[in-house]
C-alpha positions in Angstrom: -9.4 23.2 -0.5 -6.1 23.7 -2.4 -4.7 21.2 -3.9 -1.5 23.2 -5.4 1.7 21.6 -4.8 4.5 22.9 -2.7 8.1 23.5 -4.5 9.3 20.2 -2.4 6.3 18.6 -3.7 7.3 19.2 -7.2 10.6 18.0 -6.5 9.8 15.1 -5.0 7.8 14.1 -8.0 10.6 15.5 -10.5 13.1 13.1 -8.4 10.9 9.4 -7.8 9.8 10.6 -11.6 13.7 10.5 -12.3 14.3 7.3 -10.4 11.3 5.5 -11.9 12.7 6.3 -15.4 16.2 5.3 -14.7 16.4 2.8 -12.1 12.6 1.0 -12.7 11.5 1.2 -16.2 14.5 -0.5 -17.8 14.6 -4.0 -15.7 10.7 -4.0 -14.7 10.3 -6.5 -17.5 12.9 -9.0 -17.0 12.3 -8.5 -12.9 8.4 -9.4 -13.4 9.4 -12.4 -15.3 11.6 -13.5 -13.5 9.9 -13.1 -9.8 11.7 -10.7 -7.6 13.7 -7.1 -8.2 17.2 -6.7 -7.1 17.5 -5.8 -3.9 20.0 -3.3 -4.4 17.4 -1.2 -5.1 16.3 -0.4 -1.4 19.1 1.4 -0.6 19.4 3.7 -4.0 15.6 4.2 -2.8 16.8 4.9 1.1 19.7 6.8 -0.3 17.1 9.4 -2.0 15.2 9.4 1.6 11.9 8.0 0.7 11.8 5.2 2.8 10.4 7.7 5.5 9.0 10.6 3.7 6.0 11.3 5.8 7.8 10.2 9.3 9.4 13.4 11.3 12.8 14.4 11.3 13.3 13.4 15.0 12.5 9.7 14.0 14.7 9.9 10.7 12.1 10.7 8.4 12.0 13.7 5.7 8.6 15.3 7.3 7.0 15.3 4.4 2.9 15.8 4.7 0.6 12.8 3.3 0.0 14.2 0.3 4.0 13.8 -0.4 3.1 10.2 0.6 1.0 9.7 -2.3 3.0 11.6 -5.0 5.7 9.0 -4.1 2.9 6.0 -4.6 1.7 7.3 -7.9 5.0 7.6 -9.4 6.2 4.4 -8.0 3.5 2.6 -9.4 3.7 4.1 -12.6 7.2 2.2 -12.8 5.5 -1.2 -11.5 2.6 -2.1 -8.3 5.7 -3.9 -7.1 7.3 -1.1 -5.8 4.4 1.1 -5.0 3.0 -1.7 -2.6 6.9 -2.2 -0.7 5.7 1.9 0.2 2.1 1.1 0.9 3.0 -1.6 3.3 6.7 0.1 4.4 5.5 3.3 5.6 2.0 3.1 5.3 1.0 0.1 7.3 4.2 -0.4 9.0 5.9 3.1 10.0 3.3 5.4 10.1 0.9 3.1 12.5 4.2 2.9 14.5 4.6 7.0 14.8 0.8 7.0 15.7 0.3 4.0 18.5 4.3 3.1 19.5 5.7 3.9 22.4 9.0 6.0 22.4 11.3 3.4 23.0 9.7 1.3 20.0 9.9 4.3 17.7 13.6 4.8 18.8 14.6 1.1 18.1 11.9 0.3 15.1 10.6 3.5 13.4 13.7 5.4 13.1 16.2 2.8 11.3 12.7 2.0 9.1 12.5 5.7 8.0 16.4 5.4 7.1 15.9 2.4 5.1 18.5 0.3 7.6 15.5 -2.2 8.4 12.3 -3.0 6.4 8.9 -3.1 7.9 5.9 -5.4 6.7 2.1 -6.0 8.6 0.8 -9.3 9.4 -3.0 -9.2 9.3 -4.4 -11.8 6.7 -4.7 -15.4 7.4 -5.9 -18.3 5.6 -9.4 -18.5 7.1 -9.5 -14.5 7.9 -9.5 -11.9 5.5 -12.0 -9.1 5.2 -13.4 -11.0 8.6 -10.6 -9.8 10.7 -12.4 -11.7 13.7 -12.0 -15.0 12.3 -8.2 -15.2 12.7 -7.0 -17.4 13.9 -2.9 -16.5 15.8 -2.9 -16.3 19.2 -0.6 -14.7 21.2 -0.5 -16.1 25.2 1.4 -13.5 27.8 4.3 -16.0 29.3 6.3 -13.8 32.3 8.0 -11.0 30.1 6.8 -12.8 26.6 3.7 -13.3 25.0 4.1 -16.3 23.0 2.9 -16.4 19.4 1.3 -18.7 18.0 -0.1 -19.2 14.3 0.2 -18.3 10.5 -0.2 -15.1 7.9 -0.8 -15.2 4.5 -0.5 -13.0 1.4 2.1 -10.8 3.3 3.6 -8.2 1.4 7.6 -8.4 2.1 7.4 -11.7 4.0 11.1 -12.7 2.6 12.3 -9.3 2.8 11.2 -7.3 6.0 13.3 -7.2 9.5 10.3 -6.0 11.6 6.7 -7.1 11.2 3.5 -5.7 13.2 1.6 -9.0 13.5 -1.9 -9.1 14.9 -2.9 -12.1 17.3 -5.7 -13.1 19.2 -5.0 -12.6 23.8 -8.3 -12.9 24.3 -10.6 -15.0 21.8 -13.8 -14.6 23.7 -13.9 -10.9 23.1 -13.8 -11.4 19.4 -12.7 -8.0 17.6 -12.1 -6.4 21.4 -9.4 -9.6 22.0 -6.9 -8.5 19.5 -3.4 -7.2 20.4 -0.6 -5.8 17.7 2.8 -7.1 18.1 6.5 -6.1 16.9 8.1 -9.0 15.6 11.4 -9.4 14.6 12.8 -12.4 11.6 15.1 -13.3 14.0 13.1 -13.9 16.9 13.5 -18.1 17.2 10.1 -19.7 15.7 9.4 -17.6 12.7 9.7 -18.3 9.1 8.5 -17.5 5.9 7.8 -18.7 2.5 7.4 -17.1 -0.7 4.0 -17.9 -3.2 4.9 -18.3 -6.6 2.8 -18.3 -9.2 1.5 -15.1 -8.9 -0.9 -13.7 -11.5 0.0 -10.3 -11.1 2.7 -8.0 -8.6 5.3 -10.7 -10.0 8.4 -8.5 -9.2 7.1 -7.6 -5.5 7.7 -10.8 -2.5 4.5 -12.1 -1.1 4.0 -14.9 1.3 3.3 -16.4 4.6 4.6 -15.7 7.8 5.0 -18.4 10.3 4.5 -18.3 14.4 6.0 -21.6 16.1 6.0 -20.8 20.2 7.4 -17.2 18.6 8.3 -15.7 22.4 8.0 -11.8 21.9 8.7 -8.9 24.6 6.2 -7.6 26.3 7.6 -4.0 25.5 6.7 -5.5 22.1 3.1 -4.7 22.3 1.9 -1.8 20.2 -0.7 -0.1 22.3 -2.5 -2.1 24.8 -4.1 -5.5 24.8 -7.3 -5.4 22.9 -6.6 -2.2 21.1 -5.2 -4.2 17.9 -8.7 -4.6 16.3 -8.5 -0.5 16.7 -4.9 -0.5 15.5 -5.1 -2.7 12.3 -8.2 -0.3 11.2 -6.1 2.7 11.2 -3.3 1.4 9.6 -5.3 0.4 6.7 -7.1 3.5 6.7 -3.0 4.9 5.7 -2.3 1.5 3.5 -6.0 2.1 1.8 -4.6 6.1 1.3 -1.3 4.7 -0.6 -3.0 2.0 -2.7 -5.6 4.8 -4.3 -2.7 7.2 -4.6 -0.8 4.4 -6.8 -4.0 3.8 -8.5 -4.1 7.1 -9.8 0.0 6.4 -10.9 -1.3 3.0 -12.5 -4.0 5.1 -14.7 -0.9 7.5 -15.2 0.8 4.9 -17.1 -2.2 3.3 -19.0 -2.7 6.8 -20.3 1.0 7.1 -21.4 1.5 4.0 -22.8 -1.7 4.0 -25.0 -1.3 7.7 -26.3 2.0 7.0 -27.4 0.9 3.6 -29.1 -2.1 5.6 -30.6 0.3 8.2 -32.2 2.5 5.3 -33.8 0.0 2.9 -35.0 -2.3 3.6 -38.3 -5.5 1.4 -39.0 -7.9 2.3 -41.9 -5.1 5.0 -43.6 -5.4 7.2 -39.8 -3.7 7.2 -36.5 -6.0 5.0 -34.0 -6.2 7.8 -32.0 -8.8 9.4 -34.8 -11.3 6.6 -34.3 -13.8 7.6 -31.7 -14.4 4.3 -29.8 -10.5 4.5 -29.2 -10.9 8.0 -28.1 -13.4 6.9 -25.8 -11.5 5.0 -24.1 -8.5 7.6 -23.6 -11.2 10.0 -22.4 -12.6 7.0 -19.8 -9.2 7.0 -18.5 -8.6 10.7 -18.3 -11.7 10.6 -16.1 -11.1 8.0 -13.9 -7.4 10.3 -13.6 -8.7 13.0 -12.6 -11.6 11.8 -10.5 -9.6 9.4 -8.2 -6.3 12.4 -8.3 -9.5 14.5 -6.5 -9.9 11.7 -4.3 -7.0 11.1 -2.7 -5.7 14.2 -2.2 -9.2 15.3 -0.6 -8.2 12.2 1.9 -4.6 13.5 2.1 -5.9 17.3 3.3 -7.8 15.1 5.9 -4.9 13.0 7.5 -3.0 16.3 7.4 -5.9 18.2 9.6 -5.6 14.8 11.9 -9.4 14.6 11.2 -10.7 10.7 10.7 -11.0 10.1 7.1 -12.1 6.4 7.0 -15.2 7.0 4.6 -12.9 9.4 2.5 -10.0 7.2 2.2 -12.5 4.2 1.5 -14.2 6.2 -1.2 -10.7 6.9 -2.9 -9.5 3.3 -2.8 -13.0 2.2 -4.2 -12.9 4.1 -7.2 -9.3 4.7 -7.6 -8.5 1.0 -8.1 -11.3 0.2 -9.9 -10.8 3.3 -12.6 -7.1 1.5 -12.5 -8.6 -1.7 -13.6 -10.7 -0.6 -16.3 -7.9 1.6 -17.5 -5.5 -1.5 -17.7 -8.0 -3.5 -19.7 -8.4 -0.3 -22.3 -5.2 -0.4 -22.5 -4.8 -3.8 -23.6 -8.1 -3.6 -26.0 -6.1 -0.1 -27.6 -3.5 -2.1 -28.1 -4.6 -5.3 -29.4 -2.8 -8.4 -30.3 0.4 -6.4 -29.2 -1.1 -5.8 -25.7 -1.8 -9.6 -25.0 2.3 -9.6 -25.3 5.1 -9.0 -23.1 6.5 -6.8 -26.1 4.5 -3.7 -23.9 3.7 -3.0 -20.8 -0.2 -2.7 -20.3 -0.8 -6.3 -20.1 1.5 -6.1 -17.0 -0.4 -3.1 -15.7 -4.1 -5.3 -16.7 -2.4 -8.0 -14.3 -1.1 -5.5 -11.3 -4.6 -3.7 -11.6 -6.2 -6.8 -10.4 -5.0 -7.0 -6.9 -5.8 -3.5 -5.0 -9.4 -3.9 -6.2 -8.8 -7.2 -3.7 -6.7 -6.4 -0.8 -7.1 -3.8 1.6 -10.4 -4.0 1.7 -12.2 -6.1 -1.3 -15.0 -3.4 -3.8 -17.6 -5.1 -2.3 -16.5 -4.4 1.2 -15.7 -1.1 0.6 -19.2 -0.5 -1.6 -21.5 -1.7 1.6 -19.1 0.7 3.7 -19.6 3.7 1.4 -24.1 2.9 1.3 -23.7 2.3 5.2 -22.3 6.1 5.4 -25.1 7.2 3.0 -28.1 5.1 5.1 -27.0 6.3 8.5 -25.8 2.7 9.9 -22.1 3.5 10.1 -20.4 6.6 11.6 -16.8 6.9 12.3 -16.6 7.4 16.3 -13.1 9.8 17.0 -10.5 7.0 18.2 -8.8 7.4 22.0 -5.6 7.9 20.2 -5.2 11.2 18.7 -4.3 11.1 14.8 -1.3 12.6 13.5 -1.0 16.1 12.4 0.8 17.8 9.9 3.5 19.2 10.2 4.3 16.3 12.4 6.1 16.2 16.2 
């Protein structure tokens, strides 16, 4: 497997790297204080075209393969998780389930001005009863002529204040359970829906997250994403891409902890030494390094996969695992490395001990995804080819 990165691979990374440093890194701060980033900042990010860096060229995309995907997602999260989760839920969830399950005409009007960065896509899954139990939601979604009318609420929604187009997930038939579910297109404008911010936040303070809101929402029936019942099937394989992008900025997370705390280890001096010359501090750069490399090997193994179009479910569930949980650990060795100071807003790594906390959560909590990886092992899960081919690099 070769993992060597093209020349528009390195560029790609030079460029967000660029970006990051300029446009992220000076404001993150103030932004995660204050609750929200300026929104100017989607078009300088459309401008560089990475709103659509894996989506084709026909549908406005750059073309890039998934492996360009998670370059982008490491180096956005190494500025802040804000940013990195817009991508993960953008073109992960949003505009890549799109290019896989849509219909032409809902790639022409939806995917293409999402992969220009003229519209901003979010996913509707989670509800307030109904999160790693999928079946327990709770939106319904009840076919009226030419509409299905929607019905219901979403919670913890990534973009919920900013996104035009949202691919919401809503019971047609509750007495099929999982096999009942149907993926919808729904636009902010569409009469009935609403949204509301959560404040308070512990961590992802600069990204907007909140609830979505159905009141007799009446949606076209050209709205549905695949066909009725496939939604279960549909929300599975969009996480399998939104589990791919919150590993890759895992490994961009573990980037910074290792930045930050190398550079606080050269400045500070304890005991008449640099920390960095005390072992148990160099244990924990080396724990980091580690968990860097390991989950790096990770996702790209899953990348190679999505580009082949072969199911990677246990692969991109492995990467998330460990990716976000090396993340975590990093973060709170970061903090311990740098002590009082890192218990302050005066660096960054107790931000980055804060944002670590929610991938190990969402997308599929460590414990869901540790009895997914032992049912691989034990025989009593196997991932069955879906009816709808996977995408395939380079894509048509």
């Amino acid at each position: 497997m070769n993992f060597e990165w093209t020349d528009e691979q390195k560029m790609l990374r030079k460029t967000v790297r660029q970006f990051v440093d300029d446009e992220i890194m000076p404001h993150i701060q103030k932004w995660d204080t204050d609750g929200g980033f300026d929104p100017a900042l989607w078009k300088k990010i459309a401008d560089l075209g990475l709103m659509g860096v894996c989506v084709p060229e026909k549908y406005g995309g750059s073309g890039m393969d998934y492996n360009s995907l998670a370059i982008l997602c490491e180096e956005m999260e190494r500025g802040d998780t804000a940013f990195r989760t817009a991508v993960s839920v953008h073109i992960g969830l949003n505009s890549m389930t799109l290019m896989q399950w849509g219909t032409e005409a809902q790639k022409q009007k939806y995917l293409v001005p999402q992969a220009k960065g003229e519209k901003i896509g979010a996913f509707g899954l989670t509800e307030p009863g109904a999160g790693s139990d999928v079946a327990a939601m709770s939106t319904t979604a009840v076919r009226d002529g030419d509409d299905y009318v929607l019905n219901g609420q979403k919670t913890w929604i990534s973009l919920c204040d900013v996104a035009d187009h949202f691919l919401v997930f809503a019971y047609t038939d509750k007495s099929k359970k999982h096999h009942g579910i149907s993926a919808f297109i729904v636009e902010r404008t569409m009469p009935g829906f609403s949204s509301k911010a959560i404040k308070g936040k512990y961590g992802i303070r600069a990204g907007n997250t909140g609830e979505l809101f159905f009141d007799d929402v009446r949606v076209p029936v050209e709205n549905l994403v695949g066909k009725e019942g496939e939604g279960f099937k549909i929300a599975m394989s969009a996480l399998d891409n939104g589990r791919f992008t919150v590993a890759a900025g895992a490994v961009g997370l573990i980037g910074a902890c290792i930045e930050e705390s190398v550079k606080y280890c050269r400045d500070r001096e304890t005991f008449g030494k640099e920390i960095g010359k005390h072992q148990l501090v160099q244990q924990m750069i080396a724990n980091m390094e580690a968990g860097y490399q390991m989950s790096r090997l990770l996702v790209y193994q899953a990348g190679e996969l999505k580009n082949k179009g072969v199911r990677n479910t246990r692969e991109v569930s492995l990467a998330k695992w460990q990716a976000c949980n090396f993340a975590n650990q990093a973060a709170d060795d970061a903090v311990q490395i740098h002590g009082a100071y890192g218990y302050s807003d005066e660096y960054p790594v107790g931000r980055f001990l804060r944002n670590s906390k929610a991938p190990v959560i969402y997308e599929g909590t460590r414990e869901i995804h540790t009895i997914m990886q032992a049912e691989y092992v034990l025989g009593y899960r196997t991932d069955k080819p879906l009816n709808q081919q996977l995408p395939k690099w380079p894509f048509e």
